[in-house]
N, C-alpha and C positions, 0 to 999 in steps of 0.2 A: 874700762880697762880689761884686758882679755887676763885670762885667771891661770894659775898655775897648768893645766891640761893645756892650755892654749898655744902653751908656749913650748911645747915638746914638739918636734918634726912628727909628722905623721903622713898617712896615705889618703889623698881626696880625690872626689871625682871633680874632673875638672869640664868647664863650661866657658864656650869663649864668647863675647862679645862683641857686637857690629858699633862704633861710635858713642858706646857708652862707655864710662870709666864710672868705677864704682868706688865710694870712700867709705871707712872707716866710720862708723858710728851713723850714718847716712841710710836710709830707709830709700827704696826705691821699685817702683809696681816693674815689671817686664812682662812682655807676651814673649813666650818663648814658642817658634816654631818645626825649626832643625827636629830630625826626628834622635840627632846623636844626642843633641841638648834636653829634649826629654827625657830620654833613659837617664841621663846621670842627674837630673833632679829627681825624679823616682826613686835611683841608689842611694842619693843621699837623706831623701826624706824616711828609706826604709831602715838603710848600713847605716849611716856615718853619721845620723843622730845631728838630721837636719841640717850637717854644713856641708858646703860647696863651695870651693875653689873659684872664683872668676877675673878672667883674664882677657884684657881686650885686643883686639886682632890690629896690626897694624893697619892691613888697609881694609877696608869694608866689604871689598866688592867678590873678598874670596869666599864660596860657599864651602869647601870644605878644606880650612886650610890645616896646614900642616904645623909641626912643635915651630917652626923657623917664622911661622907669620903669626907671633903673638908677643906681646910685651912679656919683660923676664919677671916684673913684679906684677902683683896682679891681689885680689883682696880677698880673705876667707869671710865667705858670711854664711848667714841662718837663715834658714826659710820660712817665715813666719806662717805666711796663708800660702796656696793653692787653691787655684779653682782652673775646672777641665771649659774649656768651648767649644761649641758642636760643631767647630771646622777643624777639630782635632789640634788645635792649638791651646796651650796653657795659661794662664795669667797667673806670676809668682811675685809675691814680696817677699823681698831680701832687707834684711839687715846687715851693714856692714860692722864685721868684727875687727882684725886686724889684718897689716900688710902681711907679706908672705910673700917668700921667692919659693918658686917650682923648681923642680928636676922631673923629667924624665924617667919614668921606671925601666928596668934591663926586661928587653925583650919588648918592648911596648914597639910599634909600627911607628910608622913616617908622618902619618895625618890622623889627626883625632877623632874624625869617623872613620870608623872600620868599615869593611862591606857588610853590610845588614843594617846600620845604622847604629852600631856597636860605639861608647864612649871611650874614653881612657880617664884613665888614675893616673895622679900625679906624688913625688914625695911634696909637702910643701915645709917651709921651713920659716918659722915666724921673724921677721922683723921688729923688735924690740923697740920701742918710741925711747927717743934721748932725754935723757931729763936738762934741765938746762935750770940755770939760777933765774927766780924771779923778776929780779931786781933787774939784772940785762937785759931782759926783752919787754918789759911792763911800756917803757917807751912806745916800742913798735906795736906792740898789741893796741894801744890807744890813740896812736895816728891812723892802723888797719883802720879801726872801729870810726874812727871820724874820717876817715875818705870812703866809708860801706854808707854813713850815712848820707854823705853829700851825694854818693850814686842814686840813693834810694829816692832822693830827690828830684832829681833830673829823668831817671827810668820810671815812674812810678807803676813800674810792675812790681814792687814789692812793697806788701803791706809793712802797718807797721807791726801789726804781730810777729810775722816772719822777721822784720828786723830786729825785734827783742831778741827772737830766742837766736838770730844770728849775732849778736853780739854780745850773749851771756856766756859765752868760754874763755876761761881766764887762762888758758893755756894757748901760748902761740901755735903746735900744730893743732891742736882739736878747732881753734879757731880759723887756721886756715883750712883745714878738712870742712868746715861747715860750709865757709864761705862758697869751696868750688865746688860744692855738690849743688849751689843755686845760681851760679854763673853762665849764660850762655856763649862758651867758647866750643871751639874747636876741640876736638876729643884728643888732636895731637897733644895741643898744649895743655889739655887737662892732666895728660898720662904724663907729662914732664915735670909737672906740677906734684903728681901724687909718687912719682920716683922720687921725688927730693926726699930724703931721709932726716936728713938735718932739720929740727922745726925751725930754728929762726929763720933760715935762708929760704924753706918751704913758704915762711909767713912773709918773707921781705920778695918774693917774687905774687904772691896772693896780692899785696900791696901795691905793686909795679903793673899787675894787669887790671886791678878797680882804677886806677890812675887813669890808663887807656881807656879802659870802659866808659869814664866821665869824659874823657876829648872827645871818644866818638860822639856820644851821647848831645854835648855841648853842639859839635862841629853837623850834629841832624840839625840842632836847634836852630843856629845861623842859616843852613838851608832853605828853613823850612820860613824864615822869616824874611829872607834874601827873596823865596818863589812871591810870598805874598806880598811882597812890597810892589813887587812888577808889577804885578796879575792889575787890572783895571776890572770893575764890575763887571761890564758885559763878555769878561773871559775870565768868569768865574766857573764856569764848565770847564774850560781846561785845567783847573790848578792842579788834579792828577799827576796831569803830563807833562804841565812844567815840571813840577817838582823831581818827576824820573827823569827830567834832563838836567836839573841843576845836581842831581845825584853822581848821574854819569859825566858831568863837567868837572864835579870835584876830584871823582875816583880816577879822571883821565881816561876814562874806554872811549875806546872809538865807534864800539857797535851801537851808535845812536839809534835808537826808534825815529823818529824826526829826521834824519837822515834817508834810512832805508825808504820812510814813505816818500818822502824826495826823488830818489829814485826810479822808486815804482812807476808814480805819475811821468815823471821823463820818459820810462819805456813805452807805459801805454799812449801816451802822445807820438811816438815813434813810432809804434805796429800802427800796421796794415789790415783795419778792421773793421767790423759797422760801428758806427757813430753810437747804436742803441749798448753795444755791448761794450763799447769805451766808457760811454756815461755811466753803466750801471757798476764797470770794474772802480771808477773814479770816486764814487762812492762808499764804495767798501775801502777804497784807501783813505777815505777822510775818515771814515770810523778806526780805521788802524791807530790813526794820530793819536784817538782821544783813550786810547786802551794800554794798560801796561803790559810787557810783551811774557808778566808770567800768568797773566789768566788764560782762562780757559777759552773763552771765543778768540781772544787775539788768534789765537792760533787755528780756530775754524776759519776764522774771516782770512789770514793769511792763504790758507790751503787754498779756501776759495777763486784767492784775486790769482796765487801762482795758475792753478786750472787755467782760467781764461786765458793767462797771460802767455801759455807755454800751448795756447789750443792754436791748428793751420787756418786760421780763420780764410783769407785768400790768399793762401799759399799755393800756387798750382804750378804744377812739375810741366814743363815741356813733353808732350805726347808727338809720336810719329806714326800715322798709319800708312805703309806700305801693304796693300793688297798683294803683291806678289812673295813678299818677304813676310809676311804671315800664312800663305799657304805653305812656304817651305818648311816653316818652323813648327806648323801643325802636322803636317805630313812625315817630317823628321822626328817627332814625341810621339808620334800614333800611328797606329795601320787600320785603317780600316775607319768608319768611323765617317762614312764620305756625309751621308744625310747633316750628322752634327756638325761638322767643320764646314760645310757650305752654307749653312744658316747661321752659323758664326761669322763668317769672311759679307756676310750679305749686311748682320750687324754692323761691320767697322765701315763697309762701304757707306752705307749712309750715313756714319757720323762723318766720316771725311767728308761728303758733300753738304751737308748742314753746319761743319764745322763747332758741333756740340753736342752733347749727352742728350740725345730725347729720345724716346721710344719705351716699351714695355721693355722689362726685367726676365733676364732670360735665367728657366730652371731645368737645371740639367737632371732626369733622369732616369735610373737604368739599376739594373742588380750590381751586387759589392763586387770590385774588382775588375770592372770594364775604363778603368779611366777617367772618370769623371772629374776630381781632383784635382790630376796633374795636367785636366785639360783646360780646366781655369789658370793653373802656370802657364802654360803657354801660351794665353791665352793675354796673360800681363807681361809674359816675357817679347810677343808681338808688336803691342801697343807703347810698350814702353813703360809702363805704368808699374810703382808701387805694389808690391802684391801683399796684403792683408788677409787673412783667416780667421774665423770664428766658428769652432765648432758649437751645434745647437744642441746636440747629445744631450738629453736629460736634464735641460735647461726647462726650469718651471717656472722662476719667477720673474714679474713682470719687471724690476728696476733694474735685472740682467742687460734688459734691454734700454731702459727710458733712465734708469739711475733711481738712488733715492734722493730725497728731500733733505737739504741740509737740516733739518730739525733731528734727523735721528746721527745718534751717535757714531761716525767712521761713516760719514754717507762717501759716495764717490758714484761720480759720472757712470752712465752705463758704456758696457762692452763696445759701443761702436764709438762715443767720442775717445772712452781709452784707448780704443785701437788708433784712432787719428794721429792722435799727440804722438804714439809710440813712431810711427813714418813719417812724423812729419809734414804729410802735402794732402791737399784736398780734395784730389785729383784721385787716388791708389783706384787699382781694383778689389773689390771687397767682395770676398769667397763666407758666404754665409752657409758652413759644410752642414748637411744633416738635418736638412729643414723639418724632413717629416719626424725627426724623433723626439723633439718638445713635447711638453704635458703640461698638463692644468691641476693647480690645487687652489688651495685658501688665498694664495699671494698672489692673486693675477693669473693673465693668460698671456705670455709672450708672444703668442701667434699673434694678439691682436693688434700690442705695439707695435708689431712688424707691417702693420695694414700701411701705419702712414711712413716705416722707412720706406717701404717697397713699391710706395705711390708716384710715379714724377710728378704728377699733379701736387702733392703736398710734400715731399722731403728737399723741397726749398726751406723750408720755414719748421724742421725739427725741432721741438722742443721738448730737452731732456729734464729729470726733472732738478737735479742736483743743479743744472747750470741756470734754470730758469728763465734761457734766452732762447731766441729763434738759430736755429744753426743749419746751413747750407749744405744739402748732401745731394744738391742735382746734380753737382760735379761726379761723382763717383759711379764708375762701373759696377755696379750690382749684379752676382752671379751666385746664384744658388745651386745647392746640389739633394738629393734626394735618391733614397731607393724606391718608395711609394706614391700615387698620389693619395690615397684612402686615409689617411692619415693625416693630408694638409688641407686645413677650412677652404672651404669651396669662395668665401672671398677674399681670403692669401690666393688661392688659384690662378683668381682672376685677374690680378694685377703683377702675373708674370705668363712669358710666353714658356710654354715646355717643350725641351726638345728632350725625346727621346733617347735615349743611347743602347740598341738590343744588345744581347749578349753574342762572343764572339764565335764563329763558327769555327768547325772544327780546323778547316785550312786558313782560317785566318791566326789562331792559335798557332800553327805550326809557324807561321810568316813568321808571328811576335819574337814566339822561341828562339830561333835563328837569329833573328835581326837585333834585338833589343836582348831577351835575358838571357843567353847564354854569352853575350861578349860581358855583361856587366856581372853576372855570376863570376865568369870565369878571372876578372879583374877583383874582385874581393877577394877569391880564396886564391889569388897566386900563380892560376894557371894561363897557359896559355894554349890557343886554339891547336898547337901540335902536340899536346898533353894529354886533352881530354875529349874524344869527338863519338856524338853520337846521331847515329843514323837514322832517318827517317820512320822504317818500320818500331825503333822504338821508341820514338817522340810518340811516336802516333798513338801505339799502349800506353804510353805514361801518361796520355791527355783521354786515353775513354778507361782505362782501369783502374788507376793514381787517381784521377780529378774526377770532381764532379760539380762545377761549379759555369757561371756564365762569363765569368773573368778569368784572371791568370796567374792570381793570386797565390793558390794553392797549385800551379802547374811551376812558379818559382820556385817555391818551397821545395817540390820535390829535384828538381832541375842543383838546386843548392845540396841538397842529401848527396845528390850523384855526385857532387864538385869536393863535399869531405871525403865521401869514401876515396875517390881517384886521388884526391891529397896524400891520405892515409898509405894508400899502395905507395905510393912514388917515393914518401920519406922514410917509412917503418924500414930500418935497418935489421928487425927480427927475423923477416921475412925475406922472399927472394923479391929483391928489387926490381920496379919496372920503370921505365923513361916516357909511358905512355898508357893510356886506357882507352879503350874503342869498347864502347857501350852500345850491344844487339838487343835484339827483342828478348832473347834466350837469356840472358844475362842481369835482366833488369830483377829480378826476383832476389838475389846475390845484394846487389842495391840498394834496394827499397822495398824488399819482401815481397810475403803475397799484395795478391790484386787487392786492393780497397773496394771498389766498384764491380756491377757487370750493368754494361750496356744493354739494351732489348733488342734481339736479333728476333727473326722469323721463326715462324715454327717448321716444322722439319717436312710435316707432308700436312695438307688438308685436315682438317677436322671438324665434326659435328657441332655447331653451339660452342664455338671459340673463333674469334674475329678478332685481328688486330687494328685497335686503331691507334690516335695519334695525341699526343698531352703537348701544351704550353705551360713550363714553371722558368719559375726565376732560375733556373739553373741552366736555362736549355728548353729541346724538345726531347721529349722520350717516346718511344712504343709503350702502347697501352694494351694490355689481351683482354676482352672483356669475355667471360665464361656465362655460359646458360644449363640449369641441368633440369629436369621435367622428373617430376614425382607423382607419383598416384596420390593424391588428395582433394581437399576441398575449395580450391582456388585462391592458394594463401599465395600470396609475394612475395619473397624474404629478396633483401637486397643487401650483399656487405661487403667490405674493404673499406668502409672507411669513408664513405664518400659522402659530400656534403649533399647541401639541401638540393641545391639546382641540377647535380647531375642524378639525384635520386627522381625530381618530377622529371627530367628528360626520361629516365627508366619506364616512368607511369604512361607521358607522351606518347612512346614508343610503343610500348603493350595495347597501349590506345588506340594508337593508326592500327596496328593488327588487327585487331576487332572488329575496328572498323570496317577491314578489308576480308572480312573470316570467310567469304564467299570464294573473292578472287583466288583465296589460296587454299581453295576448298577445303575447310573447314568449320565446323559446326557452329554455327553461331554461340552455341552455351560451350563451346571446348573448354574454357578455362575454369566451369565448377569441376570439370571429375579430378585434374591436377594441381600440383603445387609447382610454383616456378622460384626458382633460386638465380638469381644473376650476383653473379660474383666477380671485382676487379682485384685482380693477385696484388701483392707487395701492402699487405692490410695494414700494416703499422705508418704506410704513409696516407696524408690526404688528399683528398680527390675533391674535385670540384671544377665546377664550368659547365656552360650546357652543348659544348661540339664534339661530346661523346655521344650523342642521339642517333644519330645513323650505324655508327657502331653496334649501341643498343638494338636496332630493329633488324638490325643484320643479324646479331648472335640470337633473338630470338625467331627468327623465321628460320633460322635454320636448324636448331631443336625441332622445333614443331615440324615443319617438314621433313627433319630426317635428312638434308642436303649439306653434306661438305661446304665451308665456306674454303676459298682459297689462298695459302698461305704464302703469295707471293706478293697479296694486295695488300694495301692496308688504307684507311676511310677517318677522315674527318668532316665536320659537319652537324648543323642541327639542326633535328628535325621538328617538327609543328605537327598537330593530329590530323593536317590534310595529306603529309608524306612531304612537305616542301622542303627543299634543303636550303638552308640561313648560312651564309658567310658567316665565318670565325675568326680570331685573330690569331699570331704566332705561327703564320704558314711558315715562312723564312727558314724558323728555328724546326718545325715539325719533319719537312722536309729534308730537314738535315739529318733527325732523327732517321728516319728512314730510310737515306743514303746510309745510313752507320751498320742500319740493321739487313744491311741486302737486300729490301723490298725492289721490287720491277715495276710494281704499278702504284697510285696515290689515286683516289677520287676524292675531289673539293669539291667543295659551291662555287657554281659555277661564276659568283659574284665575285668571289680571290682568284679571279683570273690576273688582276689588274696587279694583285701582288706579287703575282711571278717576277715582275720586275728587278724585284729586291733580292731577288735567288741567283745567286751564282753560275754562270755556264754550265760550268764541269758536274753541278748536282745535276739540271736539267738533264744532259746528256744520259745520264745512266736512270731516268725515273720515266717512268711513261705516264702523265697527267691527265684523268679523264676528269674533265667539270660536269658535274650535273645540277640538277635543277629539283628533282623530286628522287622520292626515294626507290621508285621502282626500278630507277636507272642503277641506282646502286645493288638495287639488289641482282639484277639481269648480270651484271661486271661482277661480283661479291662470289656470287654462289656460285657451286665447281656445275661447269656443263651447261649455265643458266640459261643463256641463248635456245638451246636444244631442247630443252628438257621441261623447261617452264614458262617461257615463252613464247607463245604465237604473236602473230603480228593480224588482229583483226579487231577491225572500226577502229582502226589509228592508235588503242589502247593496248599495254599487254596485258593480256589474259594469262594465268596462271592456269597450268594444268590441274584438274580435280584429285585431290588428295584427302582423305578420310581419316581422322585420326581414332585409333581405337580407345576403349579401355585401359589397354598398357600403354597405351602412351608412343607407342608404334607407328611412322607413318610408313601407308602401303601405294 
């Protein structure tokens, strides 16, 4: 009985409850986790001298609910033990004291966690148990007690200890407060149960629900003896799942298990699929039958059989190849680009003659921002086909690609069956973006699972590992994309064809601009072509001073800058309004600030031991000045900007053939002990590499040492070998363009890139005068100012270099 203090209103912290109801006199452990519900067991084990308020929330699923989602009555108890656990949650036993209705304190908030995870107090106000005459209720307490014990019979979940001490209260509510604190109901009907105020109607509804609890109980028993009477010996492995069907026959649910597996088998006898992969789905639905549908595998095996069921086994989409209707569509999404679109239209023609997917796997690649991408769109938008995407980006493990094994927990198919199911058809084109940026850890090598997608020889017969079956991927167009190859295994390599895609030239940049991003710029931000126009002298700065790049990427970006600011004019009513913007060279700085970039132009006159020559990078071609400067010293080499291993022995190469030659260009066979030579390539903070800077090299050093002007209107690519041979390079195309940008008048190549002029543009040719040579003396007769004259004779078919003596200072005379 709760004691005179008890029974005074007073102020509790209060603690709500998910599905639990707690009684009176009733002992009960809790994990408490809410971090509101910790703090006010803490207040109350420290303040309020171990009691706490508790109240259960009407519906469960609120995590922080407010005064309005909790019952009005609710029970004060004690807190006996606490113990903390290391996942920061509590385990408390409570004793329940007596009922109690809550109020509200003034100024208290809406919901009983505050922000921070703050509690509330409550007033609470004791409910008072009714005394009632013995004699009236001694009846109903002793039929309770005898339909508790006829339950305890039929459930035998309750001992008979627990039956003692449930039927030693002689009082009808403390009897029925025993009773429902061991009864398995519904936490609704428990809280309607423990609102009753009244004991004998509390106890004469305690009584009305053990009533129920024996029907049900009974009405298992008939079940349970109805399943086994069917059941025959050799379907004694079913009785399970009989028995969950005579369950759901009595409750009347229509969601039979036995049903749905009915079903299933209907559909997969209906799809259109291998025989291997029907049989083996037909199986996992026989196992469905014999499982109840709340374990834990029913529900793997279900996901299972849905996979196969929902996968395009030979589903295949109608394709059309028009050859002339795929060059328009490629020519219409791209400019320029002729190499890669004519090796793509060469593709589709041979499938239209073969009438099927056979051939290598074509890898598209080239630097960020030339296309590549939206040219496998096109590429699906042609054919007709499905377009699919997977980026490879930093994809390391190998079930990304193959799945994992239904043994691990949440397995699921890999990226390429998912992506199937997602379209639908067996047929799509599949853009495999990013080949080269996969890596390798502890989980696999994705590169290698891709050996057998990307095989036609074997991605007939895929097998992933979640699905465990052979699955069909010769149908599919396979297009890969990449910015490297140095990065994709040399046998991924081999089992696609690569096409190239260079980076775009400067006039071909201008086409795009025009044609493609300033109609689609000027359609996002609003404008139209009589709004905002800009003239070719300053497309043409915005793409060598704004950009630096081999795509068009960043030449959008800025093209979009210039479409806010001319927005900005046209609307800003602060300002003097204009109806128009015409964007000049002079004007772009206003725009888009200073220049980001400088281009490499020529040098202004001639000069001693500085040669320009010519770079291939991902961005482009650039000028390159390689520097030479001669010191009085001990024959030390210093080499710096930065440059990698291979253009540093081209440097060695180069000093090499001089040596070699220290007669022809009369000097001293030991010239290189009395100085120091320093070759130097400017812009240091970038890297250098490749070996078609050698001729450059042997240029800027014979011209130190000789003291001869090289001339600033040529510029030399090429590499050299220590007999003076000049070796073809790659990246003329782009070099060349370089040098068009830079004002150059002459280029000498190897004479072996003759065959790549091809790929150069008219309008470059026209303005560059192309000498090819063969050896290095060539280059140097063309190189050096007056060379013809001055260092050259023409005797026994070889040139002879004029006699030159280098001094002590380093002086040629």
């Amino acid at each position: 009985m709760a004691s005179t203090k008890d029974t005074e209103a007073r102020v509790l912290p209060l603690m709500s409850l998910r599905e639990v109801v707690m009684f009176p006199r009733a002992m009960a452990p809790l994990f408490v986790g809410r971090e509101a519900s910790i703090r006010a067991i803490e207040s109350a084990a420290n303040e309020y001298d171990k009691q706490i308020m508790l109240v259960t929330q009407r519906d469960s699923n609120v995590e922080r609910p407010a005064f309005s989602d909790l019952f009005e009555i609710g029970t004060v108890c004690r807190i006996l033990q606490l113990l903390r656990l290391p996942d920061g949650t509590i385990k408390v036993l409570f004793e329940g004291l007596y009922r109690a209705h809550w109020h509200r304190l003034e100024g208290s908030g809406r919901v009983l966690e505050e922000d921070g995870g703050d509690f509330s107090r409550v007033r609470v106000t004791p409910l008072a148990e009714q005394d009632v005459p013995q004699a009236e209720c001694q009846a109903l307490i002793r039929t309770t007690i005898e339909g508790l014990k006829e339950y305890a019979k039929v459930n035998k979940k309750i001992s008979s200890e627990a039956l003692q001490a449930l039927t030693a209260p002689n009082t009808p509510g403390f009897l029925a407060d025993s009773i429902m604190s061991h009864l398995k109901v519904d936490y609704r009907k428990k809280q309607e149960i423990f609102a009753t105020l009244d004991p004998v109607e509390r106890l004469e509804k305690v009584y009305a629900l053990v009533q129920a609890e024996i029907d049900i109980a009974s009405m298992e028993r008939r079940i349970k003896s109805r399943v086994k009477n069917q059941m025959e010996k050799n379907q004694r492995e079913y009785y399970l799942n009989e028995q969950i069907k005579a369950i759901h026959k009595e409750m009347g649910r229509e969601d039979d298990p036995q049903q749905e597996a009915a079903e299933l088998e209907k559909r997969f006898n209906e799809k259109d699929m291998p025989d291997e992969a029907r049989e083996r789905a037909l199986r996992e639905v026989k196992k469905l039958r014999q499982m109840p549908p709340s374990s834990a595998e029913y529900t793997v095996v279900r996901n299972y059989v849905d996979w196969i069921l929902d996968l395009p086994w030979n589903v295949i989409k109608e394709t059309s190849i028009d050859i002339e209707s795929a060059r328009q569509i490629l020519d219409a999404d791209h400019f320029g680009l002729e190499k890669p679109k004519e090796r793509i239209l060469e593709f589709l023609a041979v499938q239209k003659l073969v009438n099927k997917l056979r051939g290598p796997i074509l890898c598209l690649v080239g630097p960020p921002g030339v296309g590549k991408t939206s040219l496998v769109k096109s590429v699906a938008r042609a054919t007709g086909r499905e377009y699919v995407r997977l980026s490879l980006g930093g994809v390391r493990d190998e079930a990304e690609i193959r799945g994992h094994r239904r043994t691990y927990v949440g397995a699921l198919p890999g990226k390429i069956i998912q992506s199937l199911k997602r379209v639908n058809s067996n047929n799509p084109l599949f853009c495999l973006d990013e080949i080269d940026k996969m890596s390798t850890d502890f989980r696999g090598d994705p590169s290698s699972a891709l050996l057998e997608v990307l095989d036609p020889e074997q991605n007939s017969a895929f097998n992933d590992h979640y699905l465990d079956l052979d699955y069909d991927l010769s149908q599919i167009f396979f297009i890969t994309t990449a910015n490297s190859l140095h990065s994709i295994p040399l046998p991924l390599q081999d089992r696609m064809e690569i096409i190239r895609l260079p980076g775009y030239l400067e006039t071909e940049k201008q086409h795009i601009a025009r044609s493609f991003l300033m109609p689609k710029q000027l359609e996002m931000h609003g404008l139209t072509p009589e709004q905002l126009t800009i003239n070719d002298d300053a497309m043409t700065e915005i793409i060598r001073s704004y950009t630096r790049e081999a795509g068009v990427r960043s030449l959008e970006r800025e093209i979009a800058t210039i479409c806010r600011k001319a927005a900005m004019r046209i609307v800003d009513e602060t300002k003097e309004r204009v109806t128009s913007v015409e964007v000049d060279k002079p004007a772009l700085e206003a725009f888009l600030g200073v220049t980001k970039h400088r281009h490499g132009e020529k040098e202004e006159e001639p000069r001693i031991g500085v040669t320009t020559g010519l770079a291939y990078t991902a961005l482009g071609g650039e000028l390159l000045l390689v520097e030479v400067a001669l010191m009085p010293g001990t024959g030390k080499v210093k080499i710096t900007g930065k440059l990698g291993d291979v253009m540093q022995e081209s440097a060695q190469a180069a000093l090499s053939y001089i040596r070699s030659r220290s007669d022809m260009f009369g000097l001293r066979p030991d010239f290189h002990k009395d100085i120091d030579i320093h070759i130097h390539v400017p812009e240091g903070a970038t890297p250098k590499d490749g070996p078609s800077a050698g001729v450059t090299l042997a240029t800027s050093l014979v011209s130190a040492l000789l003291g001869i002007p090289v001339r600033n209107d040529i510029a030399m690519t090429g590499e050299i070998t220590l007999r003076g041979r000049v070796l073809p390079i790659g990246g003329l195309r782009e070099k060349l363009l370089a040098a068009h940008r830079g004002l150059i008048e002459t280029v000498i190549i190897p004479a072996d890139n003759k065959k790549d002029l091809k790929e150069v543009p008219d309008d470059i040719l026209k303005t560059i005068t192309i000498i090819p040579v063969d050896n290095a003396d060539d280059v140097l007769r063309h190189a050096l100012l007056n060379g013809e004259e001055t260092i050259f004779t023409d005797s026994d078919s070889l040139p002879v270099f004029r006699t030159l003596r280098i001094t002590n200072d380093c002086t040629a005379h």
